[in-house]
N, C-alpha and C positions, 0 to 999 in steps of 0.2 A: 035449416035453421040451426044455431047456434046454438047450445042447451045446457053447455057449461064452460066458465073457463078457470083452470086450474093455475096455479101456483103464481099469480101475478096479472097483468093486465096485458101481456105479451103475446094476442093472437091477432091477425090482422086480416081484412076483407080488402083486394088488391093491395093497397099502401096505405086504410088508414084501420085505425084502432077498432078493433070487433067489440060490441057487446051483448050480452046474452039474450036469447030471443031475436037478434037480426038476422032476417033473412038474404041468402045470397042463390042470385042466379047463374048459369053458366052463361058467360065463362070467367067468372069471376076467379079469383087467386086466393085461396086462404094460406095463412101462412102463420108457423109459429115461432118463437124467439125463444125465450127458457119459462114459456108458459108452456102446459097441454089443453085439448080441449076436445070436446062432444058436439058433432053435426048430430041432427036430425035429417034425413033424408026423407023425400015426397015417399017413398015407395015402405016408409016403416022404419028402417034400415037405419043404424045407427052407426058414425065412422066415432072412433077416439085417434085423435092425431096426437104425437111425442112431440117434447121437445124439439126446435131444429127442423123442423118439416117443412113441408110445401106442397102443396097440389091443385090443380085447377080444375073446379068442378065442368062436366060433357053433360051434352043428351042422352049417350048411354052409359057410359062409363067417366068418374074419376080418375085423373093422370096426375101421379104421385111423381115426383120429381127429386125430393129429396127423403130424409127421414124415414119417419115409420106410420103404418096406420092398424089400428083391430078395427075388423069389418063384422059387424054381428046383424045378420038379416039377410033379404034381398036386396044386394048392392052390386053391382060388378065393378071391380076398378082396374085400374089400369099402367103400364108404366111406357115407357116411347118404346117397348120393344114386347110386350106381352100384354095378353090381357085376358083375365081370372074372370067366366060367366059364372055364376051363383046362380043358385032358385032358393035361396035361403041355408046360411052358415055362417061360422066363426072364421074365420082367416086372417090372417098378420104379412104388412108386405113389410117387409125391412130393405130399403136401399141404400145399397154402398155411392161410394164419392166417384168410382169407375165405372158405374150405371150398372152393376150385376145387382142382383137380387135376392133376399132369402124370404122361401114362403113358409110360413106355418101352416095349413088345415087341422083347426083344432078341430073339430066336427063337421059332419056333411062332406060335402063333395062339390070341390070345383073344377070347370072346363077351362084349359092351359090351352093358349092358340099364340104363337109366336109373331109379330107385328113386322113392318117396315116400312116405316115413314106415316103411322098411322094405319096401315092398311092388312090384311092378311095378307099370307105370304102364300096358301094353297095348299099349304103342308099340314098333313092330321093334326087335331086337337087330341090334345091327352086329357084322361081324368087321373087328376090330382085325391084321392079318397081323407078321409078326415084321421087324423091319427098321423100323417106324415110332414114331412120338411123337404122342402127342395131349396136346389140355387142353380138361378139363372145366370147365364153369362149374360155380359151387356147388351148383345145381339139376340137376346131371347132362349138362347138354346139349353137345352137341361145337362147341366151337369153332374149334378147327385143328388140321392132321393136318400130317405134313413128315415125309420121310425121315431113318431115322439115319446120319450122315457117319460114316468110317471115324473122324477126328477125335472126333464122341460116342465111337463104341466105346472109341477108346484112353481117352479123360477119367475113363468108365467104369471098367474095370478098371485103373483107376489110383485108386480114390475111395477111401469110406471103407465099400463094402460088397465090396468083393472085397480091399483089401488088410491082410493081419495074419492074414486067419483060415487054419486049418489044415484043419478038415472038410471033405471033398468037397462042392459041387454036384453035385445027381443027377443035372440037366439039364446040366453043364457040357461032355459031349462033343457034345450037339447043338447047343448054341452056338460051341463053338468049328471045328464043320463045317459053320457056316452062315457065319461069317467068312470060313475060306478058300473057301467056293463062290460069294461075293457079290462080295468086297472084297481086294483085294490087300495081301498082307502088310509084312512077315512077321505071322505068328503061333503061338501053341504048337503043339508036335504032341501036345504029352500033356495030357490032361482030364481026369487021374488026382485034381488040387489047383488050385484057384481060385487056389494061390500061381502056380501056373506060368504063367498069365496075365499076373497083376497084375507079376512081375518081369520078361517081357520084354516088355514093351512103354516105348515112352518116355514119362516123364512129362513132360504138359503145364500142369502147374503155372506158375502167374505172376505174379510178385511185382508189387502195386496201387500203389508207390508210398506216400506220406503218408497216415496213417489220419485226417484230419485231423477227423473227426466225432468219433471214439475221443478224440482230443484232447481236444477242446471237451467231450466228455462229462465226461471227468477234469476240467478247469478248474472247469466251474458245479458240480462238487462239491465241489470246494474252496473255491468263493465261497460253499458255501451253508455250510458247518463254518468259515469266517472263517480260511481261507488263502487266501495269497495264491495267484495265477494261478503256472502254469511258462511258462517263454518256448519258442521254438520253437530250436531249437539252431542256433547259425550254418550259413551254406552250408559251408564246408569239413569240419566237424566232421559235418551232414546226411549228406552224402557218405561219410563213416568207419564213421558208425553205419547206414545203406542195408549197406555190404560185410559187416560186422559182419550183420546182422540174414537178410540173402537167404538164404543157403542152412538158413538156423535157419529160418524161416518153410516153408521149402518139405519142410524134412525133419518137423514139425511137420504139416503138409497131409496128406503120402505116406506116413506110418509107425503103425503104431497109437502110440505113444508120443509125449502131448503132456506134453512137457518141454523142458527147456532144451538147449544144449548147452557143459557143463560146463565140455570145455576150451577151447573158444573164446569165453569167458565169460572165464575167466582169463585169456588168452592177453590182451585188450582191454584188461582192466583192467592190466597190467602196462605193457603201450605206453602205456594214458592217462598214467600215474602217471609215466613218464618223459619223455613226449614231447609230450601234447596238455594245452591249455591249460583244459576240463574231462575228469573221469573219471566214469565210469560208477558209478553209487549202487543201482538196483537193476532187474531184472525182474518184468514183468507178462504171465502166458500168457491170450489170450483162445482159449482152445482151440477146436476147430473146431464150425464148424452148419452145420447146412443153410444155405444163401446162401438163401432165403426168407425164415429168422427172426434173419438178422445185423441184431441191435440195438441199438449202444454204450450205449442206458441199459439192457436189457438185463444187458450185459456187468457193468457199473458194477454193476447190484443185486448181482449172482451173489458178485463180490469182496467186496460189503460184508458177505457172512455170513461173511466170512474174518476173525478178527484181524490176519493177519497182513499181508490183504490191507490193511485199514482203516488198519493203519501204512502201509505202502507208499504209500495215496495220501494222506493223512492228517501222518501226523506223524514222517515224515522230514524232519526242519528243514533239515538241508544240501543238497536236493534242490533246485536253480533252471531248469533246464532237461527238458523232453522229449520226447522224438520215436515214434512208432510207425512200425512196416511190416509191413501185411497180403499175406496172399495168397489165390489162389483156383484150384478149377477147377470142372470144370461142375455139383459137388454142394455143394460147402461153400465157406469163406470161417474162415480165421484171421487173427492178427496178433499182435505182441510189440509191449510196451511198453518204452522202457529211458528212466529220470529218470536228471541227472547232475548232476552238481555243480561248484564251481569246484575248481583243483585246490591244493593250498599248494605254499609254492614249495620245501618238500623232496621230495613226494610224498608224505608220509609220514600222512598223515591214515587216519581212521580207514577199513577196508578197504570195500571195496563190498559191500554187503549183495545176497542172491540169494534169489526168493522160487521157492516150488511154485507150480504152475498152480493154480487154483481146482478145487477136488473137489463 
């Protein structure tokens, strides 16, 4: 069952639009676009799927296929080349765009059995123990194992599978007594809400600096539609728009809610218009992904099924300048765009235009 869907209306059952409380049979396809969301499983077992995901639910096992999943319960799931038994725990499958994989074991312990064409291959099963990270090569195979830092943990429930959602984790009291028995806090004492994690811990979010691929992406789009290039904005003006952009990036990272932020949008464009020698013309949200599949041509396709986006990079005349600043932490990767312009010398030109994120 379906239990929640996060930042949009962007999850789907085969090809059509999911909503909450529908239930889906195998072998049905769930799939997410720049939404996230929360199955319920028959056996208790709770799946949170990322952004950008896909997997098709089995009779015994879920087959994840792209994206990411947190697995809290008895679940087992599955990728074309491995497949993780549970009797109940925490575990994260991250998969790459080359079919390799990274496992988290946040708590508990899962049984690693390497596949081929669906099938075991005869070859021992490992146990994976809770507290560890592995990666699998595309063909199943283990490539390296490393302990998880208290620093994972907090990145973790700082991401975008613990933080925004409401429903319980089934597993979330034994993860969070497997923190304080391992690792020095603080940590929650209640495992009542996956919120009570994700808010007290500090985020480790951190702003990347120049997005300067995102840039260059925007440019040869513009050479290829016969605009001109945007220049890269002076160092003092860099600097106004970095202060401007930081905490918008990072609130953008940490919050289900990839949007702008309003007043400090305004706030910008009023000091340009009085005080700096260009002003602010518009926003661009590259909403967050999996840091695996962060692609500025990517990014660039997604806008162009936007009109409004198409204007924005396109055929805003008065646009001369633009700067991006991404952020990250150890699951995804955003950034904000902002084009600017020269400024007249009353202020008084026409107002700064503000776009929605890409849907």
């Amino acid at each position: 069952m379906i239990q929640e869907i996060l930042d949009g209306n962007q999850l789907y059952v085969d090809r059509l639009q999911a909503k909450v409380r529908q239930k889906a049979d195998a072998p049905k396809q769930i799939r997410t676009g720049q939404s996230r969301g929360q199955l319920g499983f028959e056996s208790g077992a709770v799946g949170r799927i990322n952004r950008l995901s896909q997997l098709r639910l089995g009779s015994s096992c879920f087959v994840l296929s792209q994206g990411q999943i947190l697995v809290s319960g008895n679940q087992s799931g599955c990728t074309r080349s491995s497949r993780l038994s549970v009797r109940g725990t925490n575990y994260i499958i991250s998969l790459a765009d080359d079919g390799s994989a990274d496992v988290s074991v946040l708590e508990g312990s899962v049984l690693l059995e390497q596949l081929s064409k669906g099938a075991g291959q005869g070859r021992a099963a490992i146990y994976v123990h809770g507290g560890t990270a592995i990666r699998l090569s595309p063909t199943g195979e283990l490539l390296s194992s490393r302990p998880l830092t208290q620093n994972d943990y907090r990145q973790i429930l700082n991401g975008p599978l613990f933080v925004g959602f409401a429903t319980p984790l089934p597993a979330m009291e034994a993860l969070l007594s497997h923190l304080r028995r391992t690792m020095p806090g603080p940590w929650p004492d209640s495992a009542n809400a996956s919120e009570a994690a994700s808010a007290s811990v500090t985020a480790t979010t951190r702003p990347e600096g120049r997005q300067d691929a995102l840039v260059e992406a925007i440019n040869a789009l513009r050479s290829r539609h016969g605009r001109a290039p945007l220049d890269r904005l002076p160092d003092p003006l860099e600097a106004r728009n970095r202060d401007y952009l930081e905490p918008v990036v990072k609130q953008i990272l940490t919050s289900p809610s990839c949007d702008h932020d309003l007043p400090r949008w305004q706030s910008l464009q009023v000091e340009a218009r009085s005080a700096l020698p260009l002003r602010p013309v518009s926003e661009l949200v590259a909403c967050p992904r999996p840091t695996h599949r962060w692609d500025p041509e990517e990014i660039i396709s997604t806008w162009m099924t936007s009109r409004l986006h198409q204007d924005l990079l396109l055929n805003r005349p008065n646009a001369t300048h633009i700067s991006c600043l991404g952020a990250s932490n150890a699951a995804s990767r955003t950034a904000v765009c902002v084009t600017w312009t020269r400024n007249t010398p009353t202020g008084t030109a026409n107002s700064a235009e503000r776009s929605s994120p890409p849907r």
